[in-house]
C-alpha positions, 0 to 999 in steps of 0.5 A: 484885350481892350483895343486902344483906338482913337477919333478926332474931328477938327475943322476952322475956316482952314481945314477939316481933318478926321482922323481915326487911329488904332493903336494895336493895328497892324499898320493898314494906312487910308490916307488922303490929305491932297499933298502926295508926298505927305501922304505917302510919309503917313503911310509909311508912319502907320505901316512901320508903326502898326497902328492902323491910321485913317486920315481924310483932310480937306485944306486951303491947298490953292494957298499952300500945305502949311495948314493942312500938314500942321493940322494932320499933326494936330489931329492924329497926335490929339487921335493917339493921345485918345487912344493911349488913355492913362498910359497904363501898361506901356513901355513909355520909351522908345527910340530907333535907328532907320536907314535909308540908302546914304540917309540915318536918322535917328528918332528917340522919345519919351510918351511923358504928357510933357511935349518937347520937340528936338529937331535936328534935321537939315534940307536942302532943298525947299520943296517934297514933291509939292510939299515945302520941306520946312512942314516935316518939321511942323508936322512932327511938332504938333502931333508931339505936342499934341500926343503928348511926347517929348521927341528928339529927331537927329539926322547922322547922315544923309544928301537927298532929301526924300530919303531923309524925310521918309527916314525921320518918318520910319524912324519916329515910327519905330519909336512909337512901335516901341513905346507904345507897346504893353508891358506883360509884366505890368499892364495896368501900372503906369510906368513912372515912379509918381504912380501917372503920366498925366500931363 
């Protein structure tokens, strides 16, 4: 079996960010970003996913995290869609429900090339740890548009707001576990009536 992995490298003046990705993992996570909470949601990602994820990133943290979170979406979602090649063989659909205590989120997509980003989710409060709350919801818009999906995140319940971020984390995973699964009874077809998922 040919493993589906993936290396991308970014830097500007505002970040340097590596991140390598393996799509038939078992979840193994080695994450450094600077910001805590965001850390801990990408292992999280990684672990309820299977896809084994490697992420360094040095950022204007002395500003704020606004950066360093796009740009991990940008990176690992730009590492996926490496790794995921023509898309043969895949499930291509996936969605899933995750609880968390008083928290469901629900998260459903789409591996299409054509990136779109539904965000339903509500918090209230400002900050995640040292991460403002507002960067989950940048995070998740550019590694789907970078990834190639089209997603839609909706929260069904929930009062704390960690417990809704690491829920919208799980449950994106969850999807992604199953969309990116292969097929057995067609693991060289990609799975659209046009014959591709290139974008």
């Amino acid at each position: 079996m040919i493993m589906r992995q993936g290396q991308v490298s970014r830097q500007t003046k505002e970040t340097a960010i590596t991140a390598r990705v393996a799509l038939d993992g078992t979840g193994i996570a080695d994450i450094d970003t600077g910001v805590g909470f965001f850390d801990h949601m990408l292992t999280a990602l990684a672990r309820h996913s299977l896809i084994d994820v490697a992420l360094k990133a040095e950022g204007d943290l002395h500003i704020d995290a606004h950066h360093t979170v796009e740009d991990c979406g940008i990176v690992l979602g730009r590492a996926v869609a490496q790794a995921l090649g023509d898309k043969a063989g895949i499930e291509r659909f996936g969605a899933a429900y995750v609880a968390m205590d008083e928290a469901l989120v629900r998260a459903a997509l789409d591996v299409s090339g054509r990136a779109f980003l539904v965000w339903d989710v509500t918090f209230t409060q400002d900050r995640l740890g040292t991460m403002d709350a507002e960067l989950v919801q940048e995070f998740f818009r550019a590694f789907a548009w970078e990834a190639g999906l089209t997603l839609h995140v909706t929260q069904l319940a929930g009062t704390n707001n960690h417990h809704i971020a690491e829920a919208a984390f799980k449950a994106l995973a969850r999807a992604l576990k199953m969309a990116l699964a292969i097929d057995p009874r067609r693991p060289d077809a990609a799975p659209s009536t046009k014959g591709t998922l290139s974008a």
